[in-house]
PDB file of N, CA, C and O in Angstrom:
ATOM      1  N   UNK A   1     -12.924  -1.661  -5.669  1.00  0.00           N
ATOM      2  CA  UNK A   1     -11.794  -2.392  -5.126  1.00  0.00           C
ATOM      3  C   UNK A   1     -10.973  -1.473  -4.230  1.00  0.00           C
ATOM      4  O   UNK A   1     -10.575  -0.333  -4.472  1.00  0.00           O
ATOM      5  N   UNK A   2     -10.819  -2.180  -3.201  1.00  0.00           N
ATOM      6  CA  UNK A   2      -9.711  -1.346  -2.164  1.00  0.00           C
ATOM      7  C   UNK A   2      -8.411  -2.366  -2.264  1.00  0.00           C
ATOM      8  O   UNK A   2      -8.401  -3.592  -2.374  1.00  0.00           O
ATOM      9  N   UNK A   3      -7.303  -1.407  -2.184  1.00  0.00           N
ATOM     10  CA  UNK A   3      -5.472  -1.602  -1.911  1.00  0.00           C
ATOM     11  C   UNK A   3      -6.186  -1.609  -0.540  1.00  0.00           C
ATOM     12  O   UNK A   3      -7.021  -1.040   0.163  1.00  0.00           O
ATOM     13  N   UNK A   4      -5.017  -2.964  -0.651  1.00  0.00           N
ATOM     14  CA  UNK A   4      -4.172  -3.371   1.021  1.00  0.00           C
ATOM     15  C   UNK A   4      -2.764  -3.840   0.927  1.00  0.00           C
ATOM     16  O   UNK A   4      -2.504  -4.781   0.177  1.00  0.00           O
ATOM     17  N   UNK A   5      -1.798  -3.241   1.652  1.00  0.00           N
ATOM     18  CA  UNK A   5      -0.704  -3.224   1.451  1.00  0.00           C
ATOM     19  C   UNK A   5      -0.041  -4.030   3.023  1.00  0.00           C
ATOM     20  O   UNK A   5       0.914  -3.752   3.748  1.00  0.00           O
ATOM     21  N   UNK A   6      -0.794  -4.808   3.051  1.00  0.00           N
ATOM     22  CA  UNK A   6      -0.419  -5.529   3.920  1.00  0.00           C
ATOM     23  C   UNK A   6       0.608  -6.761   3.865  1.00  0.00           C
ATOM     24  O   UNK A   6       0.861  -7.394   4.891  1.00  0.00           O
ATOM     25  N   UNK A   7       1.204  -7.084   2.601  1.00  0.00           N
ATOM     26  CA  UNK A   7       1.809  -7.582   1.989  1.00  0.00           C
ATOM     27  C   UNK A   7       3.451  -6.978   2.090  1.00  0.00           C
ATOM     28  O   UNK A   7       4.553  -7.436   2.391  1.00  0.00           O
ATOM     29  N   UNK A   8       2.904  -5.731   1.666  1.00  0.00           N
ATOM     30  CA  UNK A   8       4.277  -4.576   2.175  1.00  0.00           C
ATOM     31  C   UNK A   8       4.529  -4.754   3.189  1.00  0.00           C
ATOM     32  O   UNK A   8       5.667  -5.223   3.191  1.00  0.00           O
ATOM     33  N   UNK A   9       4.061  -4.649   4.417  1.00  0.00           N
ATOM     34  CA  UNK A   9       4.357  -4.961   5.573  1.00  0.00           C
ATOM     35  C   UNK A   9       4.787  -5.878   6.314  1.00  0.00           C
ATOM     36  O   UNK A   9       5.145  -5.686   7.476  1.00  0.00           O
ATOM     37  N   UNK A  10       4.804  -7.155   5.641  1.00  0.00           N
ATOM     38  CA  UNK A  10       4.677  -8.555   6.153  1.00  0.00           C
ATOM     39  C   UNK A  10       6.294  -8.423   5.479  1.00  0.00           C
ATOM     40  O   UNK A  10       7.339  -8.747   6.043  1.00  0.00           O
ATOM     41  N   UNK A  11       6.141  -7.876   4.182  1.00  0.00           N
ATOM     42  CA  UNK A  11       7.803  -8.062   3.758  1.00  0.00           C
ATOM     43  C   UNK A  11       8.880  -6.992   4.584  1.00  0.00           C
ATOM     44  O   UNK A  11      10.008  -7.236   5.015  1.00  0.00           O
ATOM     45  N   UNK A  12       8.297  -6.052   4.621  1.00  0.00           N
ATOM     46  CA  UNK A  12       9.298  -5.265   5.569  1.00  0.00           C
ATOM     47  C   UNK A  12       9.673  -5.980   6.766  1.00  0.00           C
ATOM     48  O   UNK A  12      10.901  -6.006   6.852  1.00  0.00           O
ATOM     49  N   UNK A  13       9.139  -6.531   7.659  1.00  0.00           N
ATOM     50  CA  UNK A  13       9.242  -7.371   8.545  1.00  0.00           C
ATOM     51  C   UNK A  13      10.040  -8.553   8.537  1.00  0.00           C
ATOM     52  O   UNK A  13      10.886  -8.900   9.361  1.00  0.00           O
ATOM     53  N   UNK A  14       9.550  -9.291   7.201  1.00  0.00           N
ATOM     54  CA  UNK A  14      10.783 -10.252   6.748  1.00  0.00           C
ATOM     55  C   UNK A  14      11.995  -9.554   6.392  1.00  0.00           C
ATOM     56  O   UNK A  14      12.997 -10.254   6.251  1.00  0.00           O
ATOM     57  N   UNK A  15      12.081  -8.503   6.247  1.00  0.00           N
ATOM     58  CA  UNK A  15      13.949  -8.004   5.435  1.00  0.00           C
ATOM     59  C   UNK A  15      14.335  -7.503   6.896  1.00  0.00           C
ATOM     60  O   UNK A  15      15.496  -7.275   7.237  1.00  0.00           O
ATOM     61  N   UNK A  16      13.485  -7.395   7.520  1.00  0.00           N
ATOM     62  CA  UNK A  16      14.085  -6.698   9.392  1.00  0.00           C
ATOM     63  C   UNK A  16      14.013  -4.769   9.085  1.00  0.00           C
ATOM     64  O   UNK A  16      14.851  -4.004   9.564  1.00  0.00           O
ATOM     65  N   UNK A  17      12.910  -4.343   8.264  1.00  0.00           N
ATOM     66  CA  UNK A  17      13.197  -2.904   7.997  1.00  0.00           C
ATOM     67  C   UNK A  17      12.289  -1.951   8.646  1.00  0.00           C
ATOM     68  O   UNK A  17      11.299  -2.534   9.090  1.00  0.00           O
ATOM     69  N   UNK A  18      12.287  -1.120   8.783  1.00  0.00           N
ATOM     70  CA  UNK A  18      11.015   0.205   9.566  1.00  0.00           C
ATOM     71  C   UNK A  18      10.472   0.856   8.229  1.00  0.00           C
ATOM     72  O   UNK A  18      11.120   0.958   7.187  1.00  0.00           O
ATOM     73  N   UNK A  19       9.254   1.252   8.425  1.00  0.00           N
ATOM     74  CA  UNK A  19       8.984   1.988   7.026  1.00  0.00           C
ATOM     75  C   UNK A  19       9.756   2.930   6.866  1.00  0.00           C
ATOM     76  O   UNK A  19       9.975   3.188   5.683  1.00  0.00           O
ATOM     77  N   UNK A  20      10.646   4.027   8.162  1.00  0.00           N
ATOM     78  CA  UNK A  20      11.161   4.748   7.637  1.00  0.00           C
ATOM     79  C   UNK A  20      12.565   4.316   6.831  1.00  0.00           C
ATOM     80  O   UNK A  20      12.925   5.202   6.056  1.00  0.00           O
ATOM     81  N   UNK A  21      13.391   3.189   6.854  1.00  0.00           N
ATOM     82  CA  UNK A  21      13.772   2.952   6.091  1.00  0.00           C
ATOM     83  C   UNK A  21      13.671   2.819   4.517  1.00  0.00           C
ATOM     84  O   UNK A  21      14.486   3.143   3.653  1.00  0.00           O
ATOM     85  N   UNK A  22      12.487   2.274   4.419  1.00  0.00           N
ATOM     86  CA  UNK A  22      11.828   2.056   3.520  1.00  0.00           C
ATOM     87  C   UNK A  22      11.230   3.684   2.484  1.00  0.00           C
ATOM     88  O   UNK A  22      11.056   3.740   1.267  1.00  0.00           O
ATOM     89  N   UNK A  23      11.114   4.386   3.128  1.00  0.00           N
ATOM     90  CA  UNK A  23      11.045   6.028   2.882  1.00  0.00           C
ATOM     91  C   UNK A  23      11.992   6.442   2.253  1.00  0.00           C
ATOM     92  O   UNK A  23      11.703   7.094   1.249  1.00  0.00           O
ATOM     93  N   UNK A  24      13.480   6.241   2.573  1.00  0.00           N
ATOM     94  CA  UNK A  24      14.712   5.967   2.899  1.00  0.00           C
ATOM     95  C   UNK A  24      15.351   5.837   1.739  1.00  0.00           C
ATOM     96  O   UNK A  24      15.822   6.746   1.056  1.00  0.00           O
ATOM     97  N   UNK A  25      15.363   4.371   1.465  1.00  0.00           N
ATOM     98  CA  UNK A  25      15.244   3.579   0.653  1.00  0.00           C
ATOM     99  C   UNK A  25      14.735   4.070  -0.926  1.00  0.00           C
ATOM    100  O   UNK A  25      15.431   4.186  -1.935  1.00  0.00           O
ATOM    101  N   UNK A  26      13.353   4.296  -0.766  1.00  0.00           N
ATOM    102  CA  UNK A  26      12.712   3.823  -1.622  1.00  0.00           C
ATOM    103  C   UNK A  26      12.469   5.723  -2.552  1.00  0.00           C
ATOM    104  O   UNK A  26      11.987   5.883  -3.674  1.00  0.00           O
ATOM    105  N   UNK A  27      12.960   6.794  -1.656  1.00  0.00           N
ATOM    106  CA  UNK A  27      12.723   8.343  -1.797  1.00  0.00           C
ATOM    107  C   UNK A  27      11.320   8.525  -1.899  1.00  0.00           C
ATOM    108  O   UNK A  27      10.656   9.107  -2.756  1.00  0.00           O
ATOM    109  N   UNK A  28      10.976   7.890  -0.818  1.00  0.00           N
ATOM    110  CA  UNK A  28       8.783   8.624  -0.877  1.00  0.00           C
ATOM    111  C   UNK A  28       8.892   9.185   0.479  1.00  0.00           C
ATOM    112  O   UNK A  28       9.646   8.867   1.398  1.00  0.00           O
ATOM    113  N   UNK A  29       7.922  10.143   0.403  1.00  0.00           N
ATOM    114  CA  UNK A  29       7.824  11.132   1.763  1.00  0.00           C
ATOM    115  C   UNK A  29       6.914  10.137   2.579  1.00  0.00           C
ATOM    116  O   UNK A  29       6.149   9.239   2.228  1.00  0.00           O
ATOM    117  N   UNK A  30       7.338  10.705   3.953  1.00  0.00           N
ATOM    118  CA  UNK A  30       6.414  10.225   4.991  1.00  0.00           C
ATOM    119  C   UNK A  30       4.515  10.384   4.662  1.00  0.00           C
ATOM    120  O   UNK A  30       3.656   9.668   5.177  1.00  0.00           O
ATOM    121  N   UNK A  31       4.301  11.406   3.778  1.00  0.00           N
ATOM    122  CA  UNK A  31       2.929  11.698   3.436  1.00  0.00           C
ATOM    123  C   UNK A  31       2.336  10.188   2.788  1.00  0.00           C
ATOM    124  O   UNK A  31       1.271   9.649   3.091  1.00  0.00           O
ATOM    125  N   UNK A  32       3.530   9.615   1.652  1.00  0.00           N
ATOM    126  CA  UNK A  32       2.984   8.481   1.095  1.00  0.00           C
ATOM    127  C   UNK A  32       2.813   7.252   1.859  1.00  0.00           C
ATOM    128  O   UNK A  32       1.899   6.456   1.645  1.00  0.00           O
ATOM    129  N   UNK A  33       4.142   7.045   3.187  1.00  0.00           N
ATOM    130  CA  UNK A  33       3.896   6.118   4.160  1.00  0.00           C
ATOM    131  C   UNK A  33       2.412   6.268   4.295  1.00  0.00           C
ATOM    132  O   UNK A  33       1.522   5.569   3.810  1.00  0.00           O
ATOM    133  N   UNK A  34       2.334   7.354   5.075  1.00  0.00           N
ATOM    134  CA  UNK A  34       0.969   7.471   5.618  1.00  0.00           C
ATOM    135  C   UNK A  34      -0.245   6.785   4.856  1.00  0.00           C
ATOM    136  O   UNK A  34      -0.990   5.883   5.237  1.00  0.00           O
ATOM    137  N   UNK A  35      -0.215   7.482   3.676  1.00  0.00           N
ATOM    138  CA  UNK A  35      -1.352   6.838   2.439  1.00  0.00           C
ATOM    139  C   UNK A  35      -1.394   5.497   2.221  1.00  0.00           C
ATOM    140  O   UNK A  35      -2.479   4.998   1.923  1.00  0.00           O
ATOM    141  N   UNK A  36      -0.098   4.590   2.341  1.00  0.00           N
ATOM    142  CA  UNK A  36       0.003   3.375   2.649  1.00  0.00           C
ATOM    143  C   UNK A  36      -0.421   2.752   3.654  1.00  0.00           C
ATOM    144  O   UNK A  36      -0.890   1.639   3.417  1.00  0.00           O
ATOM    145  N   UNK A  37      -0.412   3.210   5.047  1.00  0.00           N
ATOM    146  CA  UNK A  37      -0.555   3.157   6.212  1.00  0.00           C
ATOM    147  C   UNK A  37      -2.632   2.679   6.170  1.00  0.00           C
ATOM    148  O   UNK A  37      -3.386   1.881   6.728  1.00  0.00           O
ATOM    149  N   UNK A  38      -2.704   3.654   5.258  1.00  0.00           N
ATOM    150  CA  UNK A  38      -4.590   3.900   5.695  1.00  0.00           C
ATOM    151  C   UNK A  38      -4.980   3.210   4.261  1.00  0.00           C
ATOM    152  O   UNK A  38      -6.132   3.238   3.828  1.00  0.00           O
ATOM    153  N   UNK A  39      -4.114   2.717   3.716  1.00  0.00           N
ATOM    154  CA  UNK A  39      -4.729   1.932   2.139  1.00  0.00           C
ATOM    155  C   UNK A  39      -5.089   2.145   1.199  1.00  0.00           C
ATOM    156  O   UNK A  39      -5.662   1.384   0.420  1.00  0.00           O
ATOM    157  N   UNK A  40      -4.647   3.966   0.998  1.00  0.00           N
ATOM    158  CA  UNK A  40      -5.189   4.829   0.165  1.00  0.00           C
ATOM    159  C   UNK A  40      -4.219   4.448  -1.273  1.00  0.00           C
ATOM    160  O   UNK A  40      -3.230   3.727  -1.404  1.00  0.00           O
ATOM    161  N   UNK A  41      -4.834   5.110  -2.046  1.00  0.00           N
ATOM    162  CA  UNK A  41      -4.389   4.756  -3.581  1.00  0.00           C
ATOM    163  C   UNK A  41      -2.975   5.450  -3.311  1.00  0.00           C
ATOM    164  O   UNK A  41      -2.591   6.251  -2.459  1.00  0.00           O
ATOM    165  N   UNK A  42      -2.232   4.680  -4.615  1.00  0.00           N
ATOM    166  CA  UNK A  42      -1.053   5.790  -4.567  1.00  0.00           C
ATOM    167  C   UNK A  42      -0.490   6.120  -6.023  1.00  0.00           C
ATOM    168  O   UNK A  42      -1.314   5.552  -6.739  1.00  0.00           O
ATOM    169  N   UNK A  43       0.119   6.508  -6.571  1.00  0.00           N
ATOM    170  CA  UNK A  43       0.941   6.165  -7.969  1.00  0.00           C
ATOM    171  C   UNK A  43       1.486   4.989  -8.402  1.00  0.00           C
ATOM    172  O   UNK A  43       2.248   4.268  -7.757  1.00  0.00           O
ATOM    173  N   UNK A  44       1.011   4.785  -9.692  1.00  0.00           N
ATOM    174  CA  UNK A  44       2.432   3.726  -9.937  1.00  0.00           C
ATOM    175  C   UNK A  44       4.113   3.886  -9.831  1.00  0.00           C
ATOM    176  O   UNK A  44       4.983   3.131  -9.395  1.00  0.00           O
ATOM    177  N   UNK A  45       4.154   5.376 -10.503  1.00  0.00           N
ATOM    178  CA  UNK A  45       5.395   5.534  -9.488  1.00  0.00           C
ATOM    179  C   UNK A  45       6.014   5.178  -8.569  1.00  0.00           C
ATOM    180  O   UNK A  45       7.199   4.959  -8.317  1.00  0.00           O
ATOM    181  N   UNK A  46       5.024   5.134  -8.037  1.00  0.00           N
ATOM    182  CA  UNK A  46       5.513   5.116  -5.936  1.00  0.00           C
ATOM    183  C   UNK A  46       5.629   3.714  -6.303  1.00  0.00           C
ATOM    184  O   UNK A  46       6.790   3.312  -6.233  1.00  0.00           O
ATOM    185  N   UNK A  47       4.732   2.808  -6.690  1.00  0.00           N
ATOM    186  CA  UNK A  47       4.924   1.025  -6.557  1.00  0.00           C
ATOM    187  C   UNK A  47       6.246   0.638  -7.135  1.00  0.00           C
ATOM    188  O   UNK A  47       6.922  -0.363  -6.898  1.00  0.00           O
ATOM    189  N   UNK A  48       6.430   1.453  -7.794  1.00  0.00           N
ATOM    190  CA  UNK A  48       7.781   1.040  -8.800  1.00  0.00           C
ATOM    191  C   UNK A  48       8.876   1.404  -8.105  1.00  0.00           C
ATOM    192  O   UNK A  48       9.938   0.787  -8.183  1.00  0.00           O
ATOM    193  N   UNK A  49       8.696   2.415  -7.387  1.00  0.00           N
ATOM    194  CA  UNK A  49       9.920   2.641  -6.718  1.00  0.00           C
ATOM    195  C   UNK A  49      10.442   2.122  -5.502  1.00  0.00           C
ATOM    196  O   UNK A  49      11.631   2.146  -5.186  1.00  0.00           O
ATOM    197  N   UNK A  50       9.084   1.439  -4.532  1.00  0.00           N
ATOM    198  CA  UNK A  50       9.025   0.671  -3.752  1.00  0.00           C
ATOM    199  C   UNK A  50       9.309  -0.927  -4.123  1.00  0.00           C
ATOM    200  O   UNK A  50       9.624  -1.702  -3.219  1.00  0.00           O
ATOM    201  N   UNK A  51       9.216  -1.257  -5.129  1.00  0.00           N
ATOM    202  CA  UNK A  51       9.432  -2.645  -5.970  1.00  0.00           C
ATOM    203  C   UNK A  51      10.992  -2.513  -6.469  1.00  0.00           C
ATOM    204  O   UNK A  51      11.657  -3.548  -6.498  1.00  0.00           O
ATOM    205  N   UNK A  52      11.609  -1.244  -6.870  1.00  0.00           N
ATOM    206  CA  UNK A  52      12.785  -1.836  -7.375  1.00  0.00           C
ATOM    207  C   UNK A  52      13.581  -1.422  -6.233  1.00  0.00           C
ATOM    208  O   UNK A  52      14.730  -1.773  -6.502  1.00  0.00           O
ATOM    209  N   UNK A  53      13.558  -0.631  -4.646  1.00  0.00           N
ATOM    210  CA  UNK A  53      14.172  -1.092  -3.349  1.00  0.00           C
ATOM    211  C   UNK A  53      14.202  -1.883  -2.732  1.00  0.00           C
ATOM    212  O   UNK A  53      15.203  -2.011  -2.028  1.00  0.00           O
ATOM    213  N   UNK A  54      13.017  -2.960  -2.638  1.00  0.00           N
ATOM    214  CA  UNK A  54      12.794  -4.040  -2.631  1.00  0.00           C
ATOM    215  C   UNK A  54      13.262  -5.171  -3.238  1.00  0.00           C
ATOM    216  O   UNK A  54      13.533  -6.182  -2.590  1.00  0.00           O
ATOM    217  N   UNK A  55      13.345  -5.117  -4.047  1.00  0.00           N
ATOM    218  CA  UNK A  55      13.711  -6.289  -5.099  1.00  0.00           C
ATOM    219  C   UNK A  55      12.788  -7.332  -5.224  1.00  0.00           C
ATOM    220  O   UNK A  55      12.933  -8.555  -5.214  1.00  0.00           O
ATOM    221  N   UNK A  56      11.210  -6.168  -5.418  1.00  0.00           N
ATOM    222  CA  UNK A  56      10.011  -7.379  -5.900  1.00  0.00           C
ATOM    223  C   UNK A  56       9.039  -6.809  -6.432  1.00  0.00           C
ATOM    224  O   UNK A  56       9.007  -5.579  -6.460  1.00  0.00           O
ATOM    225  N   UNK A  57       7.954  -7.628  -7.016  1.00  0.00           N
ATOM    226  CA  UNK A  57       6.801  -6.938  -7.674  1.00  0.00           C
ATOM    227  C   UNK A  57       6.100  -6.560  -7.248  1.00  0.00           C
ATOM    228  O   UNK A  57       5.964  -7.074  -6.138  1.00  0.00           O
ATOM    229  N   UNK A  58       5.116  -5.530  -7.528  1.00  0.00           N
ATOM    230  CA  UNK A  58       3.964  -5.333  -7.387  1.00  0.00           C
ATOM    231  C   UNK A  58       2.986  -6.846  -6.386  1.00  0.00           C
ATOM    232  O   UNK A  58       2.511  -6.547  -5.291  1.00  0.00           O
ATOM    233  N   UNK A  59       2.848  -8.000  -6.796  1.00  0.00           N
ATOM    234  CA  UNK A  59       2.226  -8.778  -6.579  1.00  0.00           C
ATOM    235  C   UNK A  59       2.895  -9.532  -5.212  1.00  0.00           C
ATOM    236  O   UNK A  59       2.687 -10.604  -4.643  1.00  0.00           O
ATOM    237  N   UNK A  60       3.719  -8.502  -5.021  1.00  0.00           N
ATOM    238  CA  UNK A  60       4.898  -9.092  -3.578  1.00  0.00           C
ATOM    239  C   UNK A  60       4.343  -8.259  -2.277  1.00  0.00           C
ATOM    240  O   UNK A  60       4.597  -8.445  -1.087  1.00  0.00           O
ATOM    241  N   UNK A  61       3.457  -7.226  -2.932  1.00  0.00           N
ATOM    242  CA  UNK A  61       3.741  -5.986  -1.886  1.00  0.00           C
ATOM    243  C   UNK A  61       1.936  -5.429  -2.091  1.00  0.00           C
ATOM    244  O   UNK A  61       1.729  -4.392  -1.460  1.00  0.00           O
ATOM    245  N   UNK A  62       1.082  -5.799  -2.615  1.00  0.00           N
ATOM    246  CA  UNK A  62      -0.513  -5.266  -3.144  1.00  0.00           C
ATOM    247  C   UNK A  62      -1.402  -6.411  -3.121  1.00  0.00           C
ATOM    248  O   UNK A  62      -1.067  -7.422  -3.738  1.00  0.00           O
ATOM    249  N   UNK A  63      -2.453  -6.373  -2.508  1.00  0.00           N
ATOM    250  CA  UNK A  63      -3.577  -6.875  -2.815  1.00  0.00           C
ATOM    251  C   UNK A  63      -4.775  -6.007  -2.957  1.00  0.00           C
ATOM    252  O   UNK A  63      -4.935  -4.877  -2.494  1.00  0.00           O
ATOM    253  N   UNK A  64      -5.821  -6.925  -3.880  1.00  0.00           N
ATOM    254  CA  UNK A  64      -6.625  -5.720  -3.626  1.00  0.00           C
ATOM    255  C   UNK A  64      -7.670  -6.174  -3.312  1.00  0.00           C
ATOM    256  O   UNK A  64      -7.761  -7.181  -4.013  1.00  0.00           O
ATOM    257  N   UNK A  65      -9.210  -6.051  -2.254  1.00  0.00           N
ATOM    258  CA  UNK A  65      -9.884  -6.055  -1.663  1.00  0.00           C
ATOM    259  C   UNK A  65     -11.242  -5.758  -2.204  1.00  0.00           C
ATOM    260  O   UNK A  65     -11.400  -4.978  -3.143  1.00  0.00           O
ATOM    261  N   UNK A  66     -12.511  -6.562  -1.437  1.00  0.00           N
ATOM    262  CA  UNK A  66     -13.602  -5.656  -2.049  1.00  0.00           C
ATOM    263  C   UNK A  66     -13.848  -4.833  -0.814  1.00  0.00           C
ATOM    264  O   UNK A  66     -13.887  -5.393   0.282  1.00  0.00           O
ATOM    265  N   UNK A  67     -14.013  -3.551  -0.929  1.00  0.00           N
ATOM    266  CA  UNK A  67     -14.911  -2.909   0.658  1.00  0.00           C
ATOM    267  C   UNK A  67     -15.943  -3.691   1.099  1.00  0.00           C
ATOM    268  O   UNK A  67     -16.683  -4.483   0.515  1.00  0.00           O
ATOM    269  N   UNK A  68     -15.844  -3.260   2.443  1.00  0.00           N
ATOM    270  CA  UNK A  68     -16.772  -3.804   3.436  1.00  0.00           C
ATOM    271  C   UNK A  68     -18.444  -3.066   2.784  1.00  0.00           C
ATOM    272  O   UNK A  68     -18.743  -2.048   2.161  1.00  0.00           O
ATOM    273  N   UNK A  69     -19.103  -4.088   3.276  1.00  0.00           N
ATOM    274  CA  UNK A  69     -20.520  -3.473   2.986  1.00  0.00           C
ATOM    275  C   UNK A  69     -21.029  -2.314   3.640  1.00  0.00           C
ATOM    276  O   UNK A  69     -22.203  -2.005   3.438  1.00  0.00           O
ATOM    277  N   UNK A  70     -20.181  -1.502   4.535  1.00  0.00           N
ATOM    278  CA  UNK A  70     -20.353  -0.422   5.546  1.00  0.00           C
ATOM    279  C   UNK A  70     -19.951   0.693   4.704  1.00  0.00           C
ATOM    280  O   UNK A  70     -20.570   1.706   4.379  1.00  0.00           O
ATOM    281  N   UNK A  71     -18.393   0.154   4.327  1.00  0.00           N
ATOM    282  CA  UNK A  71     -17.463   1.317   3.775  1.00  0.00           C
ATOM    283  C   UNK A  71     -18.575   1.699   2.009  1.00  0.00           C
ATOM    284  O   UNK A  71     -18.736   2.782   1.447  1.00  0.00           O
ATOM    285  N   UNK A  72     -19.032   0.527   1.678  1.00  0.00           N
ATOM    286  CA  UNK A  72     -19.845   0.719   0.053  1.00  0.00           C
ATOM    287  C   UNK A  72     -21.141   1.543   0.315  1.00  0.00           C
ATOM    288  O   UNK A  72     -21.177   2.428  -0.539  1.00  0.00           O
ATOM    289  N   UNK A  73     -22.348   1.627   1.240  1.00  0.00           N
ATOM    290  CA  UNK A  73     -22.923   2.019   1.558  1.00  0.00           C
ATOM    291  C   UNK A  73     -22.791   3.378   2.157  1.00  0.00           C
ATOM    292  O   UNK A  73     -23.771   4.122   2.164  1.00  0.00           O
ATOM    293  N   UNK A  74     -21.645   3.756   2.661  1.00  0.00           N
ATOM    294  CA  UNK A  74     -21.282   5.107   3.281  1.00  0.00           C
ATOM    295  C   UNK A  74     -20.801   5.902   1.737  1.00  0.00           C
ATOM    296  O   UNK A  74     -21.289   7.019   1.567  1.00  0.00           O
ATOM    297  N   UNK A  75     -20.240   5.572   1.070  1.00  0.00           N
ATOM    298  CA  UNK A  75     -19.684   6.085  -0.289  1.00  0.00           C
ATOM    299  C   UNK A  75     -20.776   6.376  -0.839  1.00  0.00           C
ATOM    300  O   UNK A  75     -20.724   7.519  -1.292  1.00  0.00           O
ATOM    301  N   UNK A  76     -22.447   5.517  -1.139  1.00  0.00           N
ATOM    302  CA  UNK A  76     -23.455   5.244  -1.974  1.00  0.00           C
ATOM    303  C   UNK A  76     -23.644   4.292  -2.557  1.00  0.00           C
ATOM    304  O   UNK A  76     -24.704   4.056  -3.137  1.00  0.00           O
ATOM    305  N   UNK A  77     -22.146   3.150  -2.517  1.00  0.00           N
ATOM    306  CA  UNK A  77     -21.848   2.357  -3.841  1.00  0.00           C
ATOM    307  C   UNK A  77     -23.369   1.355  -3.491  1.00  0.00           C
ATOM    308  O   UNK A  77     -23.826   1.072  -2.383  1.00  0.00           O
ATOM    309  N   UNK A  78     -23.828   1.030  -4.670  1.00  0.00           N
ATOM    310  CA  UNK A  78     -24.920   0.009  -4.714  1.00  0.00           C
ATOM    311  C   UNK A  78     -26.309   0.778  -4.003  1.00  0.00           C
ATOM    312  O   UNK A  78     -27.109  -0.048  -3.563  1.00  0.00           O
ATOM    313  N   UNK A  79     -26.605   1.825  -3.871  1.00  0.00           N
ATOM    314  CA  UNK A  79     -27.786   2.242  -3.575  1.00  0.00           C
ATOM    315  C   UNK A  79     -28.874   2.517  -4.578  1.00  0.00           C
ATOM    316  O   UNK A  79     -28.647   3.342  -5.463  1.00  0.00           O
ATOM    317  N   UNK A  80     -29.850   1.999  -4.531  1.00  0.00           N
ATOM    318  CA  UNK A  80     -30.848   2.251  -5.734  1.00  0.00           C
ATOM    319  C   UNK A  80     -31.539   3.699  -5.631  1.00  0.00           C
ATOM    320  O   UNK A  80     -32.346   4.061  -6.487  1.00  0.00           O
TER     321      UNK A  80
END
């Protein structure tokens, strides 16, 4: 399963905010934007802290994805 935090984004947009606000906001370094940015895992920490600047859940701001059959095959996933 891959995070997509595209959800995050769609809400930042609805509140009128920049991620660096949201950095800001929420006390995560630009390193974790970034990790957000590219869909990389992060802490629960970080969700929690992004959820209670927000004023929403987890399920406001995360989905999660299956990889592409490119990205599973480049990893190994499913190779006999």
């Amino acid at each position: 399963m891959a995070a997509s935090y595209k959800k995050l984004w769609k809400l930042l947009i609805d509140k009128d905010m920049k991620k660096k606000d949201l950095q800001s906001l929420a006390g995560i370094s630009n390193y974790t934007i970034s990790k957000l940015n590219r869909g990389e895992n992060v802490t629960v920490d970080i969700l929690e802290r992004i959820c209670e600047a927000l004023n929403c859940t987890t399920n406001d701001i995360l989905d999660f994805t299956e990889p592409s059959n490119t990205n599973r095959i480049a990893k190994g996933v499913g190779e006999k």
